[in-house]
PAZA-117578 format. One record per residue (C-alpha): x, y, z; residue in three letters; residue number from 1. Coordinates in pm, 1 decimal, decimal comma, padded with zeros to 6 digits. Layout:
c1:X c2:Y c3:Z r:ALA k:NUM
...
END
This chain:
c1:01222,8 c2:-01167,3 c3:-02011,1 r:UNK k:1
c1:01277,0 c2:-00805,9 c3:-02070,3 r:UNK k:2
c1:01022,9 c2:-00477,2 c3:-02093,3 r:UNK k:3
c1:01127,8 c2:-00208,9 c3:-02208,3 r:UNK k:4
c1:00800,4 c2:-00037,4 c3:-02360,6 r:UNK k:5
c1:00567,5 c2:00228,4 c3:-02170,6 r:UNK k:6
c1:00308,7 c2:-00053,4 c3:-02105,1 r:UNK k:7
c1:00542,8 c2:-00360,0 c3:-02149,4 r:UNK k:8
c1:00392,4 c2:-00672,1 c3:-01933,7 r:UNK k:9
c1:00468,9 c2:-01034,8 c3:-01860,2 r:UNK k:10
c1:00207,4 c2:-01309,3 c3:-01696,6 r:UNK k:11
c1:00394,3 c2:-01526,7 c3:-01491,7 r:UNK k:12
c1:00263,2 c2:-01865,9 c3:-01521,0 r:UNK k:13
c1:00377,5 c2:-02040,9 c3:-01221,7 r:UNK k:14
c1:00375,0 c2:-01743,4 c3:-00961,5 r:UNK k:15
c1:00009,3 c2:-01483,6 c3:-00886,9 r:UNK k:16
c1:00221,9 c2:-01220,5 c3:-01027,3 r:UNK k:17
c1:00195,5 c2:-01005,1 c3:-01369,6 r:UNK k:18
c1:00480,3 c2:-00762,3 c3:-01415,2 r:UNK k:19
c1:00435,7 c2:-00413,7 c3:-01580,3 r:UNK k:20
c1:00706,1 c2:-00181,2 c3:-01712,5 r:UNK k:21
c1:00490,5 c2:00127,3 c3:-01662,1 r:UNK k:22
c1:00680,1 c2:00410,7 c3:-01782,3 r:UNK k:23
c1:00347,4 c2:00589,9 c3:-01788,9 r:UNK k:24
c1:00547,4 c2:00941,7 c3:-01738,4 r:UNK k:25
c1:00798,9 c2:00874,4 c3:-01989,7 r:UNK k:26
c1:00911,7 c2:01214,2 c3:-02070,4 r:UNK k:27
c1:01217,0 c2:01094,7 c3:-02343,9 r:UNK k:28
c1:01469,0 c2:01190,3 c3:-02121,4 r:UNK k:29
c1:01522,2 c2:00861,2 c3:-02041,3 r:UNK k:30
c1:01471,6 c2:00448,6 c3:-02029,8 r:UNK k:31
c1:01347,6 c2:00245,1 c3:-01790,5 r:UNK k:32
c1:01331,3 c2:-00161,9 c3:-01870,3 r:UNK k:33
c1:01263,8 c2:-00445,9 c3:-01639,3 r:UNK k:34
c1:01415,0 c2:-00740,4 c3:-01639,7 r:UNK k:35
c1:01222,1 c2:-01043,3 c3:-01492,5 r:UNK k:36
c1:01402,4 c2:-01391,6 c3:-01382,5 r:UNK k:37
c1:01256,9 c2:-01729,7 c3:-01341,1 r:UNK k:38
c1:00923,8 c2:-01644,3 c3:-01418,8 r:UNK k:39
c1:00911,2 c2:-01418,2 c3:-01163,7 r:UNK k:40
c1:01096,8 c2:-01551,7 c3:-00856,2 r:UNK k:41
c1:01290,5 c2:-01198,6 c3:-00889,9 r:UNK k:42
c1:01311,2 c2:-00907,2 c3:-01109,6 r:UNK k:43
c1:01527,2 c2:-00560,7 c3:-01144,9 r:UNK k:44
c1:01494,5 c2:-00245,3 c3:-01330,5 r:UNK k:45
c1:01730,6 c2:-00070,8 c3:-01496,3 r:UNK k:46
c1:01667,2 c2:00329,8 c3:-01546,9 r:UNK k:47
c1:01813,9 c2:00644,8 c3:-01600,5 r:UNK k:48
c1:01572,6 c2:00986,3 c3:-01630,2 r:UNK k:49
c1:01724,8 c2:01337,7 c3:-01694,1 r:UNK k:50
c1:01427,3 c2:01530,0 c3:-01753,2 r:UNK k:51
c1:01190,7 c2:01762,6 c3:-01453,4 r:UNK k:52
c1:01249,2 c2:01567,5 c3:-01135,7 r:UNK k:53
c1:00953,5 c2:01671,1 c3:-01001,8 r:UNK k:54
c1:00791,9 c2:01430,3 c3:-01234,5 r:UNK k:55
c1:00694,4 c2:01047,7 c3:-01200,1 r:UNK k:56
c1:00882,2 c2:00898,0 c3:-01489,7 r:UNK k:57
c1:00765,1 c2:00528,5 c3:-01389,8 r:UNK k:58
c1:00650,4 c2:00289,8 c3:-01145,7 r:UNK k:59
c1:00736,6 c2:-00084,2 c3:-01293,2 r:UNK k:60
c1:00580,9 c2:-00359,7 c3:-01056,2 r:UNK k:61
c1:00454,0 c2:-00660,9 c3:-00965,4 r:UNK k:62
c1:00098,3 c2:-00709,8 c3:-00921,7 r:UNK k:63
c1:-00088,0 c2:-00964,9 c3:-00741,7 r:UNK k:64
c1:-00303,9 c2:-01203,3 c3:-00905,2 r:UNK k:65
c1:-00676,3 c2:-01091,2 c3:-00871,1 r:UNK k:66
c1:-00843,6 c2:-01357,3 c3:-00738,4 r:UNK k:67
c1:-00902,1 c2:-01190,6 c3:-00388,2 r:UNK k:68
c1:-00941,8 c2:-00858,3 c3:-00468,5 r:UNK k:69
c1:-01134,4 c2:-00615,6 c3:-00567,5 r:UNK k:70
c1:-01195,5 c2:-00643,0 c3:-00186,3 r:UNK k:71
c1:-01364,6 c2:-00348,7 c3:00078,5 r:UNK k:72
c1:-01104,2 c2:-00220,7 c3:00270,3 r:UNK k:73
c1:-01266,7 c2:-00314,8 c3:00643,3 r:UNK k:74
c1:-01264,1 c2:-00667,8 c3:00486,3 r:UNK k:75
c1:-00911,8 c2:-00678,8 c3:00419,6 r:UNK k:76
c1:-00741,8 c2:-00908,0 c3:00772,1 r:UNK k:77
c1:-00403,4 c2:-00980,1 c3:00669,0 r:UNK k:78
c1:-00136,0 c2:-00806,7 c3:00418,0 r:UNK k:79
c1:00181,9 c2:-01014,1 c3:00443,8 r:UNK k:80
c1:00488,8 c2:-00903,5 c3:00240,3 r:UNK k:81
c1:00779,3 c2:-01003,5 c3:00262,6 r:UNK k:82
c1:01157,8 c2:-00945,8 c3:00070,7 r:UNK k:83
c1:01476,1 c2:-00832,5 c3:-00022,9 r:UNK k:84
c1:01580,9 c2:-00586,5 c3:-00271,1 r:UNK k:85
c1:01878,0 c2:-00296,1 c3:-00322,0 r:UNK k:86
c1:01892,1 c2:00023,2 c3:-00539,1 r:UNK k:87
c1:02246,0 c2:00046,8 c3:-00665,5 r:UNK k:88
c1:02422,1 c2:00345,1 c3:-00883,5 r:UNK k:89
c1:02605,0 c2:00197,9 c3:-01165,4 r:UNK k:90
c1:02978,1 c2:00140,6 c3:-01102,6 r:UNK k:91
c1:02880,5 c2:00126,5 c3:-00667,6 r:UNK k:92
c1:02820,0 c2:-00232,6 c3:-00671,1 r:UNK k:93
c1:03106,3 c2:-00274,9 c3:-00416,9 r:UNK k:94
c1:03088,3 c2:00057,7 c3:-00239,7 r:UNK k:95
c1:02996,4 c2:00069,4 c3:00129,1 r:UNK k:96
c1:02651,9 c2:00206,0 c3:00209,4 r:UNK k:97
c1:02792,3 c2:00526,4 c3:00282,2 r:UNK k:98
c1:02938,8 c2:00597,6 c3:-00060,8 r:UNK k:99
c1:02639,6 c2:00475,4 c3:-00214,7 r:UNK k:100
c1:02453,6 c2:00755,5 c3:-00033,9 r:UNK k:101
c1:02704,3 c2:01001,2 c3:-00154,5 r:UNK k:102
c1:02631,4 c2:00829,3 c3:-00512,7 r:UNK k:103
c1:02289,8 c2:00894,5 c3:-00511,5 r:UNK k:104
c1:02321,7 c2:01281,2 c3:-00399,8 r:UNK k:105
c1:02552,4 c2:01259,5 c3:-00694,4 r:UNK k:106
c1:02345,8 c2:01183,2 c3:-00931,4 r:UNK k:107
c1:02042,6 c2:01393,7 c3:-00781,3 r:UNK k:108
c1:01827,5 c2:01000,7 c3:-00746,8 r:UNK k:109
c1:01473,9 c2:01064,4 c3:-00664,6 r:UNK k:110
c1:01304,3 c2:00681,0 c3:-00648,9 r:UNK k:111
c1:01150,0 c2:00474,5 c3:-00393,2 r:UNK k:112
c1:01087,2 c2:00149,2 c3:-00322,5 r:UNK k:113
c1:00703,2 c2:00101,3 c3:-00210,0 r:UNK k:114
c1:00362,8 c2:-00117,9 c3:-00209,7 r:UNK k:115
c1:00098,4 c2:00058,0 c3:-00416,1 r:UNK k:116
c1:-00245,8 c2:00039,6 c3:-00397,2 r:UNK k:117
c1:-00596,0 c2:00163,9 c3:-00542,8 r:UNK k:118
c1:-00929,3 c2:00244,3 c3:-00450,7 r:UNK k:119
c1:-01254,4 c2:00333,9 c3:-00533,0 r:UNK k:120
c1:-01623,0 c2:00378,1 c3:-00439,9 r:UNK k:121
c1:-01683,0 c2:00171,7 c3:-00755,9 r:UNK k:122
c1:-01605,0 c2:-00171,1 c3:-00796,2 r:UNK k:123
c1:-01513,1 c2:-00173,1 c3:-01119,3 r:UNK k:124
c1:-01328,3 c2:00141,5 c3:-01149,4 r:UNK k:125
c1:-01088,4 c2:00034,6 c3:-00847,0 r:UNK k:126
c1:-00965,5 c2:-00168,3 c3:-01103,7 r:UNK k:127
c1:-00902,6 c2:00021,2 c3:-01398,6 r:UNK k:128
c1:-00677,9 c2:00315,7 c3:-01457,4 r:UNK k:129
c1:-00697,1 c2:00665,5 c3:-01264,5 r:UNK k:130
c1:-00880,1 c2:00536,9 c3:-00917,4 r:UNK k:131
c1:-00952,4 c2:00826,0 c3:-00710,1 r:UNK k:132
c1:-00778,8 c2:00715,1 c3:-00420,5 r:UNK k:133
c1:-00414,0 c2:00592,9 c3:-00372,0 r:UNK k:134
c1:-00187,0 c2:00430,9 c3:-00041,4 r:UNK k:135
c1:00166,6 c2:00335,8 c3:-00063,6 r:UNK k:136
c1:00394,2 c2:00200,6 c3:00185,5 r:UNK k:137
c1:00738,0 c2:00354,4 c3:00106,6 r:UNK k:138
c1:01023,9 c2:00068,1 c3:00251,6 r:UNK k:139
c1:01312,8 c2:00253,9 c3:00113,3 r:UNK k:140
c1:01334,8 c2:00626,1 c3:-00033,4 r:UNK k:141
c1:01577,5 c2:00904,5 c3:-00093,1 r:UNK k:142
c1:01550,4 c2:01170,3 c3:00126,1 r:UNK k:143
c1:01527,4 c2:01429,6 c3:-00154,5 r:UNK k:144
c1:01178,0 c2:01330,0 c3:-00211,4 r:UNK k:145
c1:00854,7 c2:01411,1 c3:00005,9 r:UNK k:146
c1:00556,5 c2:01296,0 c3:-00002,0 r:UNK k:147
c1:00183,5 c2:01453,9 c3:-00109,3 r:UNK k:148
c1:00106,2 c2:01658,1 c3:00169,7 r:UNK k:149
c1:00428,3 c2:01702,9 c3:00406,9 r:UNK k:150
c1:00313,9 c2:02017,7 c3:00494,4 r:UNK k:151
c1:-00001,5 c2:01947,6 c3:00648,8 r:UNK k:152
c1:00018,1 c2:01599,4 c3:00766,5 r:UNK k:153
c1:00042,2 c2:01515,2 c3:01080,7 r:UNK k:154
c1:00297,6 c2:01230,3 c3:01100,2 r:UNK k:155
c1:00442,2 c2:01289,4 c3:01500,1 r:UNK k:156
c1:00017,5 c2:01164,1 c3:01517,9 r:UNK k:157
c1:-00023,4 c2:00914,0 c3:01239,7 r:UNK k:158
c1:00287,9 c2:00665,4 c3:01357,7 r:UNK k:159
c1:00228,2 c2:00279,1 c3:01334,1 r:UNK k:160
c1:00463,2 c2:00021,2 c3:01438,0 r:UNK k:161
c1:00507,5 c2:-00283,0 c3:01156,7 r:UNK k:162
c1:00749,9 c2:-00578,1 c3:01272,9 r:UNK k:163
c1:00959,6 c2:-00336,7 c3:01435,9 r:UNK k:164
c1:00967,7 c2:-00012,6 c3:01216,5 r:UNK k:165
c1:00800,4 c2:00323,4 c3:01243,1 r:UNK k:166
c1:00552,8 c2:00443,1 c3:00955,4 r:UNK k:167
c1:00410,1 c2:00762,7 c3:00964,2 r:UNK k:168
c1:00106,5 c2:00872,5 c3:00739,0 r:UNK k:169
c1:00100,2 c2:01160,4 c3:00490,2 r:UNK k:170
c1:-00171,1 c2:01261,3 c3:00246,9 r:UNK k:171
c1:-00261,0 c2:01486,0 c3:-00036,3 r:UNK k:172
c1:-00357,3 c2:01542,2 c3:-00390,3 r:UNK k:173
c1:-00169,1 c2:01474,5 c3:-00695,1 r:UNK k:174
c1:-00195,3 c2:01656,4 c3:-01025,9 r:UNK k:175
c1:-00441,2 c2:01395,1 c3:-01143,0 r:UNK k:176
c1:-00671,3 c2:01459,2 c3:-00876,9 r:UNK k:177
c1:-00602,0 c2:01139,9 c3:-00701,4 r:UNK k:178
c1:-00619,6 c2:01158,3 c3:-00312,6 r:UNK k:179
c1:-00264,1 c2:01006,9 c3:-00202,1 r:UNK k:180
c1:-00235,5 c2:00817,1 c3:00133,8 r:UNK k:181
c1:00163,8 c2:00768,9 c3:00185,7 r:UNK k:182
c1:00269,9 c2:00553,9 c3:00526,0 r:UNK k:183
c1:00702,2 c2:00635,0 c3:00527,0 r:UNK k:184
c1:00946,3 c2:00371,0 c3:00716,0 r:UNK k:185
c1:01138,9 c2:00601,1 c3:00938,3 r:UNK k:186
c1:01458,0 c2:00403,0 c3:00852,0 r:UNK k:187
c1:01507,6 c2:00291,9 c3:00497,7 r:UNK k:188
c1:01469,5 c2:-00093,7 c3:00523,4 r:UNK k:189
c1:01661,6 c2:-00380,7 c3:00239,8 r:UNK k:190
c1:01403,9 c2:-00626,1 c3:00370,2 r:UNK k:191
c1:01048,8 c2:-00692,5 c3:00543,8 r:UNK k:192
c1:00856,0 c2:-00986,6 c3:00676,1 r:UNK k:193
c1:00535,6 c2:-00856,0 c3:00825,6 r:UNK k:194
c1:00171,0 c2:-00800,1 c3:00798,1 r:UNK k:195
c1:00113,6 c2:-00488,3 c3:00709,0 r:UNK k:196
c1:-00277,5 c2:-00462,8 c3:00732,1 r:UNK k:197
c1:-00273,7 c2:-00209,1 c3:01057,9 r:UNK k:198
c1:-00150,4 c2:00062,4 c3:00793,5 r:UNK k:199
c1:-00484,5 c2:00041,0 c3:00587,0 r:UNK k:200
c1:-00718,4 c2:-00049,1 c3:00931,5 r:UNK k:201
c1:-00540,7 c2:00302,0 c3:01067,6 r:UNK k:202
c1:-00645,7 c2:00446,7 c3:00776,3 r:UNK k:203
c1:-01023,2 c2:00368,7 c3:00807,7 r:UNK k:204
c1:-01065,9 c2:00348,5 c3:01179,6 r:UNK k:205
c1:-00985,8 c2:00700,4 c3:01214,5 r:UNK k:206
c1:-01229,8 c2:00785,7 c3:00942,9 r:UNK k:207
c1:-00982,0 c2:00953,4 c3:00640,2 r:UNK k:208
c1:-01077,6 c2:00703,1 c3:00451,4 r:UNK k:209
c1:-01434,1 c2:00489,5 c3:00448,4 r:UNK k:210
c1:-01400,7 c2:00110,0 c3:00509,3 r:UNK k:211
c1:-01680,1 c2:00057,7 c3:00221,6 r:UNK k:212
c1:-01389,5 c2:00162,2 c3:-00053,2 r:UNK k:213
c1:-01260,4 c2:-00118,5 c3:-00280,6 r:UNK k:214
c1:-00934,8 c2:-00217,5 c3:-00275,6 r:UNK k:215
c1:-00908,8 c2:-00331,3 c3:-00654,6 r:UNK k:216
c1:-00500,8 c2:-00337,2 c3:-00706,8 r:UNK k:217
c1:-00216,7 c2:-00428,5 c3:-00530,0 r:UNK k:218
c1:00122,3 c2:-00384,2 c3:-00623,9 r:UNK k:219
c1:00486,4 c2:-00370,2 c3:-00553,8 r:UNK k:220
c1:00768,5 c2:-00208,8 c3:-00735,7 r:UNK k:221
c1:00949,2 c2:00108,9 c3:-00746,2 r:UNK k:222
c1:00872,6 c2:00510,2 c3:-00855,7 r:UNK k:223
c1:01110,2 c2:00645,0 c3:-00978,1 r:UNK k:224
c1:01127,9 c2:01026,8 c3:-01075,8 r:UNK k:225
c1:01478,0 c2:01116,0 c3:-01169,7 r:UNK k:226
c1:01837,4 c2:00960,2 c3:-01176,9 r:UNK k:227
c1:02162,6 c2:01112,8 c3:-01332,4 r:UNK k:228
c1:02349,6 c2:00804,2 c3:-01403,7 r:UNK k:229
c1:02221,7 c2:00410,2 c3:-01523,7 r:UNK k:230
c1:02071,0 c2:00277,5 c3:-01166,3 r:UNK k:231
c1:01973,3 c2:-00060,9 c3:-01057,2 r:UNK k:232
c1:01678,1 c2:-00154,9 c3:-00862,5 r:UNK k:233
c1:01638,9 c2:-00572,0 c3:-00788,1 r:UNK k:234
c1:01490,9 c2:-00788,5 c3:-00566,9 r:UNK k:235
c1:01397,3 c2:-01106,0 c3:-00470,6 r:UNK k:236
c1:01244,7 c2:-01383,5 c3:-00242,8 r:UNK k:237
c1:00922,1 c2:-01145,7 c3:-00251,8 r:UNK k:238
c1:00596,8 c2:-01254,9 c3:-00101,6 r:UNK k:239
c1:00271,7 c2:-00963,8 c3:-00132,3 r:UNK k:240
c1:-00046,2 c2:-01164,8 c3:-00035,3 r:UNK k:241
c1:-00368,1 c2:-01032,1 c3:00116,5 r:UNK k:242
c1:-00614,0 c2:-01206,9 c3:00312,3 r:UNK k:243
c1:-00970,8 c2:-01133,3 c3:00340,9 r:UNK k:244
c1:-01194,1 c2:-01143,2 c3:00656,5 r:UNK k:245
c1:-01304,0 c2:-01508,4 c3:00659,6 r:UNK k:246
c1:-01054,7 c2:-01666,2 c3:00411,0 r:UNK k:247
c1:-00946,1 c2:-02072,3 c3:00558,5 r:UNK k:248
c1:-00550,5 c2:-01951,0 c3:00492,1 r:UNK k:249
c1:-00590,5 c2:-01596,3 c3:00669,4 r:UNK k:250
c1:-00253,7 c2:-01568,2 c3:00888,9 r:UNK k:251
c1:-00484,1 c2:-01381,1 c3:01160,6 r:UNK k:252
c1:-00832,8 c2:-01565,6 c3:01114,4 r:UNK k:253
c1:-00963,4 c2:-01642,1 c3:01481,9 r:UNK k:254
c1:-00960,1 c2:-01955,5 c3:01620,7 r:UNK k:255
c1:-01238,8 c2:-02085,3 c3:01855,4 r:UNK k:256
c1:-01235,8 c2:-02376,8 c3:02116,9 r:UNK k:257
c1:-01568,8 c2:-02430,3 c3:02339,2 r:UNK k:258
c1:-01670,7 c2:-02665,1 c3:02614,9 r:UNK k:259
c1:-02029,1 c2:-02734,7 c3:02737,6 r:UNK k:260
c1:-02067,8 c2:-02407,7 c3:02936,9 r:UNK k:261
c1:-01804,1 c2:-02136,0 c3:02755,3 r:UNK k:262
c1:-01656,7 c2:-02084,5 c3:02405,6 r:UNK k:263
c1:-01372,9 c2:-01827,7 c3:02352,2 r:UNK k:264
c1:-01148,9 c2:-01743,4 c3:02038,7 r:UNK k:265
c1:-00782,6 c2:-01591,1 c3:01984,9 r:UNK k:266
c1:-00620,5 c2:-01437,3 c3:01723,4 r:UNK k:267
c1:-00270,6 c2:-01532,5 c3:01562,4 r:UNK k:268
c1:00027,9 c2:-01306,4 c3:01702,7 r:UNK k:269
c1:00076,0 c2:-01009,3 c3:01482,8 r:UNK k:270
c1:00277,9 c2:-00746,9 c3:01636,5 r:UNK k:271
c1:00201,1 c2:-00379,1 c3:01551,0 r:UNK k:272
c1:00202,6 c2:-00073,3 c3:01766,4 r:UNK k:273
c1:-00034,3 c2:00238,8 c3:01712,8 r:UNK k:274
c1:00083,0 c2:00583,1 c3:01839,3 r:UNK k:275
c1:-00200,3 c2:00861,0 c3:01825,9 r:UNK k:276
c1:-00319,1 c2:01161,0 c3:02031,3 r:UNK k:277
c1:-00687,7 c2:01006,4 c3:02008,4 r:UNK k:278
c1:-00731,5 c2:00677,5 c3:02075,3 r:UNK k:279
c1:-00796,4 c2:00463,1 c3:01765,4 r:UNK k:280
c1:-01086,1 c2:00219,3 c3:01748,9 r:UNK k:281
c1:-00984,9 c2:-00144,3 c3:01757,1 r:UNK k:282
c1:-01377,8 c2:-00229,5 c3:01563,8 r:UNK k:283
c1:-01327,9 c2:-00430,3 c3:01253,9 r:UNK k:284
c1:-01626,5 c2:-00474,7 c3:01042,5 r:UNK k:285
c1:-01628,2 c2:-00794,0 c3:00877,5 r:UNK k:286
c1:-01920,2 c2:-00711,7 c3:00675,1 r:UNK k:287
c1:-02174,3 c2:-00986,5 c3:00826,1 r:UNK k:288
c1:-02415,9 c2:-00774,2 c3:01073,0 r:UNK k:289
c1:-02546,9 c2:-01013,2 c3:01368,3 r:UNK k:290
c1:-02914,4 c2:-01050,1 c3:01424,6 r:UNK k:291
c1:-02923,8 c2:-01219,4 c3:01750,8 r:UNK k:292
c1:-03047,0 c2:-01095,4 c3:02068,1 r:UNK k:293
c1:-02755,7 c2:-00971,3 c3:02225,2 r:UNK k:294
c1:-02754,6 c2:-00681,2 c3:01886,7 r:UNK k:295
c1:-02928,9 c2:-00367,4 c3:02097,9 r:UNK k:296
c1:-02684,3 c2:-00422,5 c3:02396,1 r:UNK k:297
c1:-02411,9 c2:-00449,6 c3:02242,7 r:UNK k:298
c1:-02504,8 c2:-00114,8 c3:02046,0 r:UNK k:299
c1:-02581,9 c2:00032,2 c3:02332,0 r:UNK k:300
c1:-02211,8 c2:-00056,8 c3:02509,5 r:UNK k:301
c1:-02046,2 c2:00071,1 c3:02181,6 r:UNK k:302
c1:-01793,0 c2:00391,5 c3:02256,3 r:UNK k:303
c1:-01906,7 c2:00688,6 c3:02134,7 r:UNK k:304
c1:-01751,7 c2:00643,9 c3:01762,1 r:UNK k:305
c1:-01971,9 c2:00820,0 c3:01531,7 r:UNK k:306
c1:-01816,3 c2:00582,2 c3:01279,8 r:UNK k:307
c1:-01831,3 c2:00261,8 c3:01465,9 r:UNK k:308
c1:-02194,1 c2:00344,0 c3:01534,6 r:UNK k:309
c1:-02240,1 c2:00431,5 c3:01171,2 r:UNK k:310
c1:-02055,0 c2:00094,5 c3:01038,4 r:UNK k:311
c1:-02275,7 c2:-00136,2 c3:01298,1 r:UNK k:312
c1:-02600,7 c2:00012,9 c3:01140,7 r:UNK k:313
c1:-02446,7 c2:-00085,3 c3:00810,5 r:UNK k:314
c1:-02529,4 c2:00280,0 c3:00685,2 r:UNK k:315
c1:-02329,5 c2:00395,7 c3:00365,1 r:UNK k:316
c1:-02022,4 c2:00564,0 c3:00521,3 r:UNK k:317
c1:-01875,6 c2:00721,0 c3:00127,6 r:UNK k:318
c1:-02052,2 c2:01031,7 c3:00211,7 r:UNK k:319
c1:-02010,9 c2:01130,3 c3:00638,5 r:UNK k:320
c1:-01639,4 c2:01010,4 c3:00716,7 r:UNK k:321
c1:-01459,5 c2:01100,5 c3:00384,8 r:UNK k:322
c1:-01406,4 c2:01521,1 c3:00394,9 r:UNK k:323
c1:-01457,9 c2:01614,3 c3:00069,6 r:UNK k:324
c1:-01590,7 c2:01283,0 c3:-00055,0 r:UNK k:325
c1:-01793,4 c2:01478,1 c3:-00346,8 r:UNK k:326
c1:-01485,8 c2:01543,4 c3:-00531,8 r:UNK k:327
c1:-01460,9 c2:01176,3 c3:-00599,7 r:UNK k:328
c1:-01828,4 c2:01129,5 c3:-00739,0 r:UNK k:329
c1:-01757,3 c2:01220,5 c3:-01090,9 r:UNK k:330
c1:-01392,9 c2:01081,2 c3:-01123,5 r:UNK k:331
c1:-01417,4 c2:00926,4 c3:-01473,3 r:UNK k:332
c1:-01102,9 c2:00705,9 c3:-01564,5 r:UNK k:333
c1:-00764,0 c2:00885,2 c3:-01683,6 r:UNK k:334
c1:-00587,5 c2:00797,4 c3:-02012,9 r:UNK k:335
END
């Protein structure tokens, strides 16, 4: 199956995958078609854009099936992905990874490789097009691109550890008005197997973002924004699944024993380190207040976390933790 149109897409019928060719900045400088193999098991992208590099061309993807999300971001337990993939210059197929380096300089490549993902306030408009609010995982990226917001981010602060690489956090504002949450490997990686939830918890528990958002999409591909010569982007063996808080197949959901006097509960190993001047909150709001006794003590024996304090009372958060939250009442949908 081949896309080649701006909005080209394929439901795969045996995987919880659609595929989208989304050359939404398609500029005519250029093409950009997907190619997708065994309905789905792998897929590649061909492309080639002349035009201003400082422009997204196109971001073609996979995106998870929707039957766990839209989903509030202090909900989300577990995002597992795992995979393989290479970006490859035409005619470098055989080159060592040096020369391929040297290739892309050559051709002036600006693309990455990255999870995407969209929020909202709204339920139903984290789901359709233009979101307010945007976070991407870039695996792999050219260093001739930065991210929204290098300049005032603080990423030496906002550094979390994911199955043994670096990310650090960067955010700003694109030209759409979308707020744009960026986590960067510190080494370009050809492959993952982790769970990458602590990104979006990091996100929330330091209060950028509220927990109460919905995470409506959730996707995996690559941006690409400029490329002198016919590149290659494939991969396969890909696995992008989220878990909710709750759900029988989470990866971390607790586990309980008990006796006749004691009960206690563990957590699966996940490994994931947080670096930060201020010490995060390790709080995760599942979204089910308890009414028992032991409520007002345990308030009172919470740390001093306005936000922790503010997600216990189960008070709407949109409006105290997110600076500059108005700009995102009015957001209507872009075309």
């Amino acid at each position: 199956m081949t896309l080649c149109g701006v909005s080209d897409w394929y439901n795969s019928t045996t995987l919880p995958y659609s595929f989208n060719n989304n050359k939404w900045g398609d500029d005519g400088s250029g093409f950009s078609c997907m190619n997708i193999l065994d309905q789905g098991k792998s897929f590649s992208v061909n492309f080639k854009w002349t035009g201003d590099a400082s422009t997204v061309k196109a971001f073609p993807y996979a995106k998870v099936d929707p039957s766990r999300i839209p989903v509030q971001l202090w909900n989300v337990s577990t995002l597992d992905f795992s995979g393989n993939w290479s970006m490859l210059v035409q005619g470098t197929e055989n080159a060592s990874p040096q020369d391929q380096a040297v290739a892309f300089d050559n051709i002036a490549l600006k693309a990455n490789v990255a999870i995407d993902m969209f929020l909202s306030d709204n339920i139903t408009n984290s789901t359709g097009i233009g979101p307010p609010i945007e976070i991407m995982i870039w695996l792999w990226y050219v260093p001739a691109i930065l991210p929204l917001g290098h300049a005032e981010s603080t990423p030496d602060i906002d550094t979390v550890e994911i199955a043994g690489t670096n990310f650090s956090l960067y955010h700003g504002w694109n030209a759409q008005g979308q707020h744009v949450f960026s986590w960067l490997a510190h080494q370009n990686l050809t492959s993952t197997n982790g769970d990458y939830s602590p990104l979006l918890k990091y996100i929330w528990n330091k209060g950028l973002l509220s927990g109460a958002l919905y995470l409506g999409q959730l996707e995996f591909g690559t941006e690409v924004m400029h490329a002198g010569l016919p590149t290659t982007f494939s991969t396969s063996g890909y696995s992008l699944q989220l878990y909710r808080q709750g759900d029988a197949d989470d990866p971390n959901k607790p586990t309980s024993t008990s006796t006749s006097a004691t009960a206690t509960s563990s957590s699966s190993s996940r490994t994931s380190t947080v670096s930060t001047t201020t010490e995060a909150s390790s709080s995760v709001r599942t979204g089910t207040p308890t009414n028992s006794a032991s409520s007002a003590s345990s308030l009172l024996t919470l740390t001093a976390s306005y936000q922790q304090i503010i997600l216990y009372l189960g008070v709407s958060v949109s409006a105290v933790l997110v600076p500059g939250w108005w700009r995102f009442m009015n957001v209507e949908n872009l075309s």
